[in-house]
N, C-alpha and C positions, 0 to 999 in steps of 0.2 A: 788198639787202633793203629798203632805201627805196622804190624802184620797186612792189615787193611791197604794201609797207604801204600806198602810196600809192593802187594801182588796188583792192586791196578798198574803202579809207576812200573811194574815191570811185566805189565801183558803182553805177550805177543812177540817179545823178543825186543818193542817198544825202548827199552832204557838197558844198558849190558853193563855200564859203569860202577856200579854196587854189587854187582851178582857174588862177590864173595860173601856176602851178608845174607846171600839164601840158604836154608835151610834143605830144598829140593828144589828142584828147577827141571818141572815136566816137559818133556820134547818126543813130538810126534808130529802128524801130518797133521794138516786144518782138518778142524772141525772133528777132531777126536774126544774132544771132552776136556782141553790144558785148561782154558780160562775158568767155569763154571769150578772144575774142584782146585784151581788153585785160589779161590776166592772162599771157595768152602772153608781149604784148611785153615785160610785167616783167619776169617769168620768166626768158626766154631772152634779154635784147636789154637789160633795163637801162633799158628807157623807163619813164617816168611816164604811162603812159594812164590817162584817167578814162573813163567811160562815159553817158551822160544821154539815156532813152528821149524819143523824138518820141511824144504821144499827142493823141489826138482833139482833147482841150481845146486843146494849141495850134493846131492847122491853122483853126481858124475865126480867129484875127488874121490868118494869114497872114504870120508874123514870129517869128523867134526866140525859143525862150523868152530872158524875160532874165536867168536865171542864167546861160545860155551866150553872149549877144548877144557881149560884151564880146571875147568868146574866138577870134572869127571864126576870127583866122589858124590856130588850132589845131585846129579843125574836120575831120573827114574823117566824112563819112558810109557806112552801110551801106543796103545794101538787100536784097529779097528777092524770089522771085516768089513772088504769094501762094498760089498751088498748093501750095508748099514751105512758106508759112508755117502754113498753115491744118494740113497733117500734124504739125505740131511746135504748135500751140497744142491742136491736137485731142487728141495724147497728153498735155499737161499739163492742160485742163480740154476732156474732154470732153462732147459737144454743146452747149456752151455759146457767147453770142454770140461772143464773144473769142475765137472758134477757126473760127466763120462763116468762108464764103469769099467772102462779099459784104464781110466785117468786112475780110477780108484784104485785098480788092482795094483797098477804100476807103482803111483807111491809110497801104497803100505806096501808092498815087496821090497820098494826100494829103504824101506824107513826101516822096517825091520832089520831088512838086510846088515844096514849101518849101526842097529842097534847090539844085533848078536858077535858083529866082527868086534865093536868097541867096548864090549860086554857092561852092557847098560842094562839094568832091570827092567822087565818090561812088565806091562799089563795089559790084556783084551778087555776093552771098556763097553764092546759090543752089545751085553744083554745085561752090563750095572748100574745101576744108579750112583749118581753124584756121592752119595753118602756112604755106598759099598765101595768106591775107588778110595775115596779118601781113607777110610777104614784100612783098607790094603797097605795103602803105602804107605802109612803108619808104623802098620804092621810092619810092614818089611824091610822099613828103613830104621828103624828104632826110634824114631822120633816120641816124643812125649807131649801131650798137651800142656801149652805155659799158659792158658786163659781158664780162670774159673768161678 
């Protein structure tokens, strides 16, 4: 249940006050898939995931926000290809810029971008399900399931 209360209180970048108590703390552009498997790993797995979107405003430092700066080791980012993002931003506000596919290109170039310079692990969420991302970053973080 903690795990639970944890990644709501901390969706979306939402609460940053506790973030040393996360376990991963996913960061990518909207609508790449942070909330859904950070609610998963609660969920199912007992992790502490927080979530905190990359937007436009940070990619011109070229540097972590620094509510996350701190958090590095627990970093794992997401990505998308923006063909996929632009169909999911379109259904929530469509023809609007935010759903553009120039918008889309730009911010995962730009997300990436910031990911590879700050050498954040990343993941293409493009053609996974909820339950193959989480498995991933599992995987690649060493994390262990504490729920059973």
């Amino acid at each position: 249940m903690e795990a639970i209360n944890f990644a709501q209180s901390h969706d979306d970048g939402a609460a940053t006050r506790d973030l040393a108590k996360a376990q991963v703390i996913l960061v990518g552009v909207s609508r790449c898939g942070k909330t859904p498997t950070s609610l998963y790993l609660a969920l199912q797995f007992g992790v502490r995931a927080a979530n905190f979107p990359l937007t436009p405003d940070d990619f011109s430092d070229r540097r972590l926000p620094a509510s996350v700066a701190p958090f590095r080791q627990a970093l794992f980012g997401l990505t998308i290809h923006p063909e996929r993002l632009r169909e999911i931003r379109e259904a929530r506000r469509p023809g609007s810029r935010y759903a553009s596919l120039e918008a889309c290109r730009q911010e995962v170039r730009e997300a990436e971008h910031l990911m590879e310079l700050e050498r954040i692990p990343m993941l293409d969420t493009t053609s996974k399900s909820i339950e193959e991302i989480a498995t991933t970053i599992l995987h690649r973080t060493g994390l262990r399931r504490s729920v059973f």
